[in-house]
N, C-alpha and C positions, 0 to 999 in steps of 0.2 A: 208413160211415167209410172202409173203404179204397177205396171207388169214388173218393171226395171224394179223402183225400189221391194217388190216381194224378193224379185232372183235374188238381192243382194241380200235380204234378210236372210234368204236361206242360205245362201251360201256362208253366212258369219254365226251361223248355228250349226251347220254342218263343223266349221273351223271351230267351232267350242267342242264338238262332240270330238272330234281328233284329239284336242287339246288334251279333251278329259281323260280319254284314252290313251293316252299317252302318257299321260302324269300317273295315271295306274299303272302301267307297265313299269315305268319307274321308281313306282315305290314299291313295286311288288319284287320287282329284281332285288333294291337297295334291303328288303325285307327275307329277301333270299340268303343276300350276301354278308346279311349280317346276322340270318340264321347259324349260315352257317359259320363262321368266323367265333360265333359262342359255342357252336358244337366242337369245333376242333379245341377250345380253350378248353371246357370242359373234358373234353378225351386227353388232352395231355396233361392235364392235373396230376399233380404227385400224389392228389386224394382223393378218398371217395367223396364221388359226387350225385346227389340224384332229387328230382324234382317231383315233388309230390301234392295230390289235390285231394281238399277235404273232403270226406264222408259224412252225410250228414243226416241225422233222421227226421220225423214228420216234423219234431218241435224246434228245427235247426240247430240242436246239438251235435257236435261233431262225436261220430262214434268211429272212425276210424280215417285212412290216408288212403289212399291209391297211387302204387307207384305208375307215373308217368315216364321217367327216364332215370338208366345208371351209367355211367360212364366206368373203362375197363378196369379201375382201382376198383369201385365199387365190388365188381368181381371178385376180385383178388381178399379183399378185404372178408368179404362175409363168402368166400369160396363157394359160390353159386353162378351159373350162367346166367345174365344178360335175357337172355330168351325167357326163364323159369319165374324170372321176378315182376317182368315189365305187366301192366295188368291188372296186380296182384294184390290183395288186402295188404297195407305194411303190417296190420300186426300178426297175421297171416305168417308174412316172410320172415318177421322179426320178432317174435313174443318176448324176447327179451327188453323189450322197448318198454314195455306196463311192467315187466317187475322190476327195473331201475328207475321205473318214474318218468323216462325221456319223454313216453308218450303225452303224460299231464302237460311237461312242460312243453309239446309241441302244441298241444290244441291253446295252449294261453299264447305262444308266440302269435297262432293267427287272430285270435281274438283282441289281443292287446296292439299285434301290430309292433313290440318292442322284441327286439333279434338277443339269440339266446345263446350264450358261450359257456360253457361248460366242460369239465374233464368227470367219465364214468369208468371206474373197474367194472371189466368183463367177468362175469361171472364164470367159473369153471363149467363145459360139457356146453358153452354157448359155438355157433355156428360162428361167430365173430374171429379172424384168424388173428386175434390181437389179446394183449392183455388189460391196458387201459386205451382208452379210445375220447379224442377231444369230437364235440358237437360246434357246430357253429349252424345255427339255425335261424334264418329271416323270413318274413313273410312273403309270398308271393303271391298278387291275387287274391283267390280261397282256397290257399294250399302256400307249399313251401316249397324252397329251397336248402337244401340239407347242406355240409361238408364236411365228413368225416375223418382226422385223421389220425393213426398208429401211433401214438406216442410213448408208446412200451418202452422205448432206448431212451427215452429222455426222463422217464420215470427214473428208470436203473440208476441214469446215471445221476438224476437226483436224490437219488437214496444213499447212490456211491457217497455226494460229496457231501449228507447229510451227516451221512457216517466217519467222512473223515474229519468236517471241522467237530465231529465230536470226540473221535482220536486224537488232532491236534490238540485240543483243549486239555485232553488228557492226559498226553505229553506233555503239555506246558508244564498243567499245574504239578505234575508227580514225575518230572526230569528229577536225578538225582544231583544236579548241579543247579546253582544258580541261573534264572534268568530274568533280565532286565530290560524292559523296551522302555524308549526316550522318543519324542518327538526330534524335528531335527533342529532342536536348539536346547535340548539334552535336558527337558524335562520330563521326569520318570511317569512314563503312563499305563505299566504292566508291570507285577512282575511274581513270581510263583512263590512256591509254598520253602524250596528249598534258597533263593535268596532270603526269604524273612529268616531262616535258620542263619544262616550263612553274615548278613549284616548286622541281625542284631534287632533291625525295624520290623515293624509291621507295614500290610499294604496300606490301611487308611491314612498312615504319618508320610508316605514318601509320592504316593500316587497322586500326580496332578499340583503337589505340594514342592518337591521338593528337585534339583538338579544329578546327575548322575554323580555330578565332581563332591557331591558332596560325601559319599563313601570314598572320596580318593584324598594319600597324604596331598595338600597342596604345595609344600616346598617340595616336593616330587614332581607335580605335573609341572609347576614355576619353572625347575630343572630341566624339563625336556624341553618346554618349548623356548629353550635357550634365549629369554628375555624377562626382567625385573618385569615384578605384578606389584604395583603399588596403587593402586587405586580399588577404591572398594567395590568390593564387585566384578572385577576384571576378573579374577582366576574363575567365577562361574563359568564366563566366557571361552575367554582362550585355554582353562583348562577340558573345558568339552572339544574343544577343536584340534588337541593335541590327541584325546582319545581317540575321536573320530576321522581323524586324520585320512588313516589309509583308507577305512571303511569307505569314507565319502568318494574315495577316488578309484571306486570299485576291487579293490583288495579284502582278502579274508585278513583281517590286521591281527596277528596274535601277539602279544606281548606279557614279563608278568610284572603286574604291580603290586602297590602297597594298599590294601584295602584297611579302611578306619573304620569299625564297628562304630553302635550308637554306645558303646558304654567307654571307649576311646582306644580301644586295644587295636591293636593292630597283626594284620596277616596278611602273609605272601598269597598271592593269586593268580591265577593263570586266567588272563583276559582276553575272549576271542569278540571282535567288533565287525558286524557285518550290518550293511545298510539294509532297507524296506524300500524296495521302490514300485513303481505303480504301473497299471500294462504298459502305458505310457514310455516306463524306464525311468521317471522324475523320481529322486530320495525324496520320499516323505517321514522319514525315521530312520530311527537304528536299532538294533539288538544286541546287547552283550551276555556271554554267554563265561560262566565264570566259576573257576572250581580252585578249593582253597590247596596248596601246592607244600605246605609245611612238612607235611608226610615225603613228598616224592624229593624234596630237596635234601631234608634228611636219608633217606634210602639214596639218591642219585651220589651224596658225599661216600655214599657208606661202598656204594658198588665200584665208584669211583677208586675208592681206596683199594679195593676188591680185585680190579682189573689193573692197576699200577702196582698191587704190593703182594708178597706172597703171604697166602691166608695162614701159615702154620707158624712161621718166624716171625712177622712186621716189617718185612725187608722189601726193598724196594726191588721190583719187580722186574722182568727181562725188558718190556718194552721202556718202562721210566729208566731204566738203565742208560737203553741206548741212547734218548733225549738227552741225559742230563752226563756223559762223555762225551757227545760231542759237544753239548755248551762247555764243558770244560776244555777241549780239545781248543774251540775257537777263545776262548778267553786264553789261554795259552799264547797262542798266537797273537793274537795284539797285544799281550804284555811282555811276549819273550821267555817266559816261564816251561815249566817242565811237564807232563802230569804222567805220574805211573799207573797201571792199570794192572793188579794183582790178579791171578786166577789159583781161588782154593779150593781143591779137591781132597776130602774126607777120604785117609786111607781103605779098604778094605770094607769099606762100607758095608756094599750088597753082604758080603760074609756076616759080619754084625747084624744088620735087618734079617736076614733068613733064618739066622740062631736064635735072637731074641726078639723075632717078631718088630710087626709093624708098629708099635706103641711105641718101642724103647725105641726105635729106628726113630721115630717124631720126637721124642726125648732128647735124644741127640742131638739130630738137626736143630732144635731150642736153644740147648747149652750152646752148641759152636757157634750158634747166630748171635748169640748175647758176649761171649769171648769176642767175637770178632767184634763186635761196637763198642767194645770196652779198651779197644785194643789200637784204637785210633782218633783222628782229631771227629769234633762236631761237626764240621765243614768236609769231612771226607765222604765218600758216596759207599753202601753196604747194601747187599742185593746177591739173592738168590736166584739163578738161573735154570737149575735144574737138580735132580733129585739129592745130590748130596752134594752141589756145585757152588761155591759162593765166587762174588768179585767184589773187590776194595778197588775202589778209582781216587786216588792223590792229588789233587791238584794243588797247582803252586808248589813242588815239587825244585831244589834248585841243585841241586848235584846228585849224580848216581850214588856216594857214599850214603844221602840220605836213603836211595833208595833200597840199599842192602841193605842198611840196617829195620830199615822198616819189614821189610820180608823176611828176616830171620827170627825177627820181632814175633809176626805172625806165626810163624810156624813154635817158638816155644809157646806160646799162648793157648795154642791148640794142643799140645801134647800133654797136660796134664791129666790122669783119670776122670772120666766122669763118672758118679754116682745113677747107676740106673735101677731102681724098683728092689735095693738093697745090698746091689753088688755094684763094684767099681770094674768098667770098660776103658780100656785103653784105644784112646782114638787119638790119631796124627794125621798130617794134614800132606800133602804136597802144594806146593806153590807156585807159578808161573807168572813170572813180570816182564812188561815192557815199555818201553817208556818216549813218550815224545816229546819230539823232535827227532829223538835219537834213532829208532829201530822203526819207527813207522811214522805216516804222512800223514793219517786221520784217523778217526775214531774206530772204523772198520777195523782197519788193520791192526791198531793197538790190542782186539780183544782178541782177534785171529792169533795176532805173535805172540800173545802172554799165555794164551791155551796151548799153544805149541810146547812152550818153555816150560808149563806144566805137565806135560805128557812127558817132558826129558825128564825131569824132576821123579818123577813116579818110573824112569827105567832106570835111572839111577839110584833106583833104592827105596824111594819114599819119604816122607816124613826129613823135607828137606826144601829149600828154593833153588829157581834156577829163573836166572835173567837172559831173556831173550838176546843173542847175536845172530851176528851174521851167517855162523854156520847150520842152525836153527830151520833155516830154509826148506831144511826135508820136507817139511809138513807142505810146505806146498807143490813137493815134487809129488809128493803122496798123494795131494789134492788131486792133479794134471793125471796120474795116473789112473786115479777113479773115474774122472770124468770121463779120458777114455777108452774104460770097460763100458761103462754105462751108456757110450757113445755105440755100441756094436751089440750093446747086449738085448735089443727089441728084434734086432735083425737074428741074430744068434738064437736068439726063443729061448733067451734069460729066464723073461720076465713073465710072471704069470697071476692071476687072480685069486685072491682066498674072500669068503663070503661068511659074513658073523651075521646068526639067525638073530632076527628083531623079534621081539616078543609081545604078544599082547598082555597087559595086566588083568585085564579084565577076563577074557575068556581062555589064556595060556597055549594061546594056539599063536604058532608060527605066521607072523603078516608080511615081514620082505626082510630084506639083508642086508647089507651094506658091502660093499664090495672095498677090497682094500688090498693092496699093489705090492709084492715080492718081488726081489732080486735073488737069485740064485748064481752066486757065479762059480767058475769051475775052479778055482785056486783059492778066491776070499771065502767062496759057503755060502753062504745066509745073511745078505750085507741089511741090517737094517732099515726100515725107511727112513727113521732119523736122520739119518747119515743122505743116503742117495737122493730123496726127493728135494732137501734142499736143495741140491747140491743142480738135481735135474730145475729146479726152480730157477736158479741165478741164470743158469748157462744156457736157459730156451731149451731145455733138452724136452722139457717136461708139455710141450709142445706135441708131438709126434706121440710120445709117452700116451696123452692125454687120450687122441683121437683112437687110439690102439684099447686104450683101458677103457672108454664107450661102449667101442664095439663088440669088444670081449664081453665086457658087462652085460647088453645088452644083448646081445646070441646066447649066453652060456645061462643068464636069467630066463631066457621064453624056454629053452629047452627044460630046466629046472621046474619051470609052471607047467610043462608038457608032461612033465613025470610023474609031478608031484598032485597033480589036478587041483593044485589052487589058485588064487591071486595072489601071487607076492607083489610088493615094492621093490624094487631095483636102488639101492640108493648108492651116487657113484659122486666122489669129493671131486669139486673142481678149484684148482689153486687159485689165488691172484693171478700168476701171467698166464692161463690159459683163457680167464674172465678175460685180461684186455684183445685177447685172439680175436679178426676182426669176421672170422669167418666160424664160431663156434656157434651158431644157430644152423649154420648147416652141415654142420660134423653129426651135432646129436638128431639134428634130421636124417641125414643119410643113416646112422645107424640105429635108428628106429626102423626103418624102411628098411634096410638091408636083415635085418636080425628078424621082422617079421612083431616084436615086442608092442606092446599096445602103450599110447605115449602118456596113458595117465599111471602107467604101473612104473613110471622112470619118476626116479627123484634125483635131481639136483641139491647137493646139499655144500653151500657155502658159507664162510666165516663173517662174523659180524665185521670187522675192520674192512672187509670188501664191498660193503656198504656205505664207508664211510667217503670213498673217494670217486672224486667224478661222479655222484649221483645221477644227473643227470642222463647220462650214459648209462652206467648200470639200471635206471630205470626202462629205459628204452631194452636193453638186453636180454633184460628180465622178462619184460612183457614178450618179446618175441618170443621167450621160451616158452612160457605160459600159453601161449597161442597155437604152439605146437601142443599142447594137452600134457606134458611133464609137470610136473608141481615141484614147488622150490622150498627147499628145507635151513635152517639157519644150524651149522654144526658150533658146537663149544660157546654154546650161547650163556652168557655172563662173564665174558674173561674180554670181550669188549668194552667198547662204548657205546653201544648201539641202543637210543631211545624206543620207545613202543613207536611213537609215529611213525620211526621207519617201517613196522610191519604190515602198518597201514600202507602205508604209503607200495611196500614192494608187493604186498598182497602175499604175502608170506605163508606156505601150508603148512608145515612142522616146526615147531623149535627141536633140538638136542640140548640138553642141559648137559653142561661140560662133569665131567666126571669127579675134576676136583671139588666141585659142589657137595655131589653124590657120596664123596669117599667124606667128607666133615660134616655133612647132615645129622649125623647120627651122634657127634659129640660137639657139636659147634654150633649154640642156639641162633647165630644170626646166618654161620650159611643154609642151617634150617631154615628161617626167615626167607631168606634169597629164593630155596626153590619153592617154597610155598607161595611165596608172591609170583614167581614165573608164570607155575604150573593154573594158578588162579586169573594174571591179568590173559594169560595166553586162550585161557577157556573161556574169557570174556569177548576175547576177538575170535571164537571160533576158530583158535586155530589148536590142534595136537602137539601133545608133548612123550616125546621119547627122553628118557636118561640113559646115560653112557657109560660103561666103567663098572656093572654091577657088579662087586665081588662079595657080600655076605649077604646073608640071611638076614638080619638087619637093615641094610640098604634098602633090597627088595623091598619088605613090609611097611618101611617108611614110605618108598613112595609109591605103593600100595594105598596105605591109608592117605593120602595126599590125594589121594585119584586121579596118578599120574598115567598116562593110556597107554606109552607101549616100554622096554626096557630091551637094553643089549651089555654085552658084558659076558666077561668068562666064569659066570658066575652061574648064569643061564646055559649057553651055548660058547666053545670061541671059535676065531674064526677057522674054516677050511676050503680044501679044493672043493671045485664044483662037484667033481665024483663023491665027495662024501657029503656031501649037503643035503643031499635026500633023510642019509641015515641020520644027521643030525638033527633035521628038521624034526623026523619023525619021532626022534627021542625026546625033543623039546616040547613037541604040540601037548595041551593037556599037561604039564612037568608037575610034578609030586610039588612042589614046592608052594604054587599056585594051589590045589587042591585042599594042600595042610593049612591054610592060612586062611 
């Protein structure tokens, strides 16, 4: 019995010694596996990491660390091997530690036992491959756990956006326009130095105090938001909600209105509303952004009037012309009525202008413009079309005997002497009428057949009228035959290139040309462009025309830059109907690519009205050009309609200021006015200005002193073949003219 229960004692001692054994091997594995499970965490850290044990002297003051372990950031970090540190004194490996202090605040982490978070600038000439460097430091033990990381990029980029809410700020307060931030129930919670100029208030009376609607007329906002405000209080309301309108509904909302100063006066304004919203994308606000428009409404009537009338007479213009025949033409027609449509042409004119100059030639043109509005009803239509060209348009018109006598009318009217600078000139008129229902179906044709009847008028003698009939017709046999020469004359090698040097104001040296299109035919001469490019306009000629005139431009320009070893500009006119060609981005591709020409020395230069239509499309056109490396020029700039935001908006390289500017700058205080405000908003938008048409000495220096950048004109250079555009260039660079000035 006691043999038995010894066996079993020992064998349930043996079973505890296995047990125990086993449960070690167990935790020493489990102690393995989660050795190593830290080691791999710490080796794949984005930071440096590394474990260190105190140094300590007789008195247990810690005098230094011993690194224990780095993992490969570490490396990276203070660019040392692994091998060279493990060991190693840390202050040894790192002295920079005691002159930024880390080290003090390491021995207090162990001492205190509280974990230590910290950002240090690295000193320059340190081992550190960083510039600022965060700690995270906990106790471990009697020693530490360090973590290092590189926070250089996150400095920068704190500095970056230190520096720009202190740019924003800067901007706010010194924008040259009003700005106004609102919560979004449109009480004013911001707003800069140039709204207090601008309303009237100061920031303490409006900020947190007061509604945005309260700078707005309210029988204004009542109006728009097309509903009665009779209750008190309401327009705070719903007139914040008609402001805010579009903003709210994620639109840049620009509109202009009627702003009420604090002293009750009132100004137009131009009000941009754009919401505040949060990373989120929820509106927490809004901002208006807001500039006083009294000036540009006044200029916008004045250019207005500029581009509909002619600047020398006050007659109404070619394009208002055409508008207001054919409203007459269609009022015609629903009433039954008649309207005639005069074309008067100044005998001999050019003679006159050439003998007594260009003064008494504007003299002239004065008296006849003021004869002729003297010479018919208020209701009648007076308008100059071209240099010495007038048309009278009749409406309500009810028998041809009226209309004879009214054109005989005219023409003694005109033939009295005019008094010019102390002598009396005799000037007569030719006249050409026609009239509908009768001789033509619409407006087109009326001024067609009355210039016809005017061209009989002036072969019959002059200083006479002649009423459109039926036999009259030549002119458009004459037409049909123009059309086709001009039909055969690309194939034929009519047509050829002349190149007018652009000039620099600044330095007088030669920067690019303009390329500009001749007809040579072998029976007419020398037809005009006047004449044939319209004419290649209507008839799609100017199509083919177009693609031909590129690549001319574009070969005969690199060869010119080959010659001449400079950079020119290429600048080459693109009409209306070749803009709508649906394939013109890859005409002026191909002949950039064919011609070998580099695509930022090509200019595109197109009219403002071309702007005006299909935007949408012409912006898309544009940009393709732009993408190809051409830059895009605005020619005859002022004799449109064309806003600045268009220039924005097209991304516009050059203007050209129209020549008639240029030609009355010098005696005409407002088209002085005109180009100085060009030349100044155009250089606000970074964009260059060329003028056109330079013919004096005068002109030049005007816009010279304007600091206008480049000039063309036969006044500088005019235009020629490529074969002579070397020498002209060369006689241009440097011009005496620039020198003396």
């Amino acid at each position: 019995m006691i043999a038995v229960a010894a066996a079993s004692a020992g064998t349930l001692v043996g079973l505890w010694f296995l047990m125990r054994e086993h449960d070690r091997k167990v935790a020493r594995w489990g102690a393995e596996e989660a050795h190593s499970k830290s080691l791999a965490a710490a080796e794949a850290s984005l930071d440096a990491f590394s474990l260190l044990d105190a140094v300590r002297d007789k008195t247990g003051r810690i005098v230094d660390f011993r690194i224990q372990y780095v993992n490969a950031n570490a490396e990276k970090l203070t660019g040392r091997r692994r091998a060279e540190m493990l060991g190693q004194s840390l202050c040894d490996a790192m002295p920079i530690l005691k002159a930024t202090g880390v080290f003090d605040h390491c021995c207090k982490v162990v001492e205190s036992g509280e974990p230590l978070n910290q950002e240090y600038p690295v000193p320059q000439g340190s081992l550190l491959q960083a510039r600022w460097v965060r700690y995270q430091i906990i106790k471990l033990g009697d020693g530490l756990a360090i973590t290092c990381s590189d926070i250089s990029a996150e400095k920068a980029t704190q500095v970056r956006y230190e520096h720009l809410v202190e740019f924003t700020d800067s901007v706010f307060q010194n924008a040259p326009f009003s700005i106004v931030a609102t919560d979004l129930h449109g009480k004013i919670t911001a707003m800069n130095v140039a709204a207090e100029k601008l309303t009237g208030y100061s920031r303490e009376e409006l900020i947190g105090k007061a509604p945005l609607t309260i700078l707005h007329d309210e029988q204004e906002l009542a109006a728009m938001s097309g509903e009665a405000i009779n209750e008190t209080g309401a327009i705070e309301k719903v007139g914040f909600e008609v402001l805010s309108a579009g903003a709210a509904a994620g639109e840049m909302e620009e509109k202009e209105w009627t702003l009420v100063r604090r002293d009750g006066s009132r100004t137009p304004i131009n009000l941009a509303m754009r919401a505040v919203t949060s990373e989120a994308g929820e509106v927490n606000g809004f901002v208006g952004i807001a500039f006083d428009i009294t000036e540009r409404r006044q200029m916008l009537h004045y250019v207005t009037h500029l581009a509909t009338h002619d600047q020398l007479t006050g007659l109404v213009g070619r394009a208002l012309l055409r508008d207001k025949t054919v409203e007459a033409v269609e009022r015609a027609r629903r009433y039954g009525t008649k309207v005639a449509l005069f074309v008067i042409d100044l005998d001999q004119f050019k003679r006159i202008n050439d003998s007594l100059g260009h003064s008494s030639g504007d003299q002239i043109l004065i008296e006849a413009a003021t004869r002729l509005r003297r010479s018919v009803r208020s209701t009648d239509i007076v308008a100059r079309v071209g240099g010495d060209e007038f048309v009278v348009v009749m409406p309500d018109i009810t028998s041809l005997a009226d209309v004879e006598q009214c054109a005989a009318n005219l023409v003694m009217k005109l033939s009295p002497e005019i008094q010019v600078d102390e002598q009396l000139v005799n000037v007569t008129a030719s006249v050409g009428v026609c009239v509908y229902p009768d001789f033509a179906s619409d407006a087109k044709h009326l001024l067609k057949r009355a210039d016809s009847a005017m061209y009989v008028a002036k072969e019959g003698g002059r200083n006479q009228h002649q009423i459109f009939s039926e036999d009259m017709l030549k002119e458009t046999a004459d037409r049909l035959s123009m059309e086709h020469a001009l039909r055969h004359a690309l194939a034929n090698g009519e047509l050829c290139l002349h190149y007018q040097p652009q000039v620099s104001l600044t330095t007088g040296l030669v920067t690019g040309m303009e390329a500009l299109l001749r007809w040579n035919h072998p029976k007419m001469g020398s037809v005009p462009p006047s004449q044939f490019i319209p004419l290649a306009e209507e008839t799609g000629l100017i199509v083919p025309i177009g693609e031909w005139a590129f690549m001319t431009a574009c070969r005969e320009g690199k060869a010119l830059q080959d010659e001449l070893g400079v950079d020119l500009t290429i600048s080459v006119n693109l009409s209306p109907r070749q803009f709508q060609q649906r394939n013109l981005v890859q005409v002026i591709e191909n002949a950039l690519a064919t011609s070998g020409l580099a695509a930022r020395n090509l200019e595109i230069e197109i009219t403002e009205n071309m702007l005006m239509v299909n935007s949408d499309g012409n912006l898309d056109k544009l940009q393709k050009i732009r993408e190809l490396g051409a830059r895009i020029s605005i020619d005859d700039f002022g004799t449109g309609f064309c806003s600045f935001s268009y220039l924005l908006q097209y991304q516009v390289d050059r203007l050209k200021i129209d020549k008639s500017f240029v030609k009355q700058a010098g005696t005409d205080p407002n088209a002085a006015a005109v180009v100085r405000t060009i030349i100044a908003m155009s250089h606000g938008l970074a964009i260059r200005v060329v003028a056109e048409g330079i013919e004096t000495d005068e002109q030049l220096r005007f816009l010279m002193r304007r600091k206008c950048d480049e000039a063309q004109g036969n006044y500088l250079a005019g235009p020629v073949p490529a074969s002579e555009f070397g020498i002209a260039a060369r006689a241009s660079n440097g011009i005496g003219v620039l020198q003396n000035i």
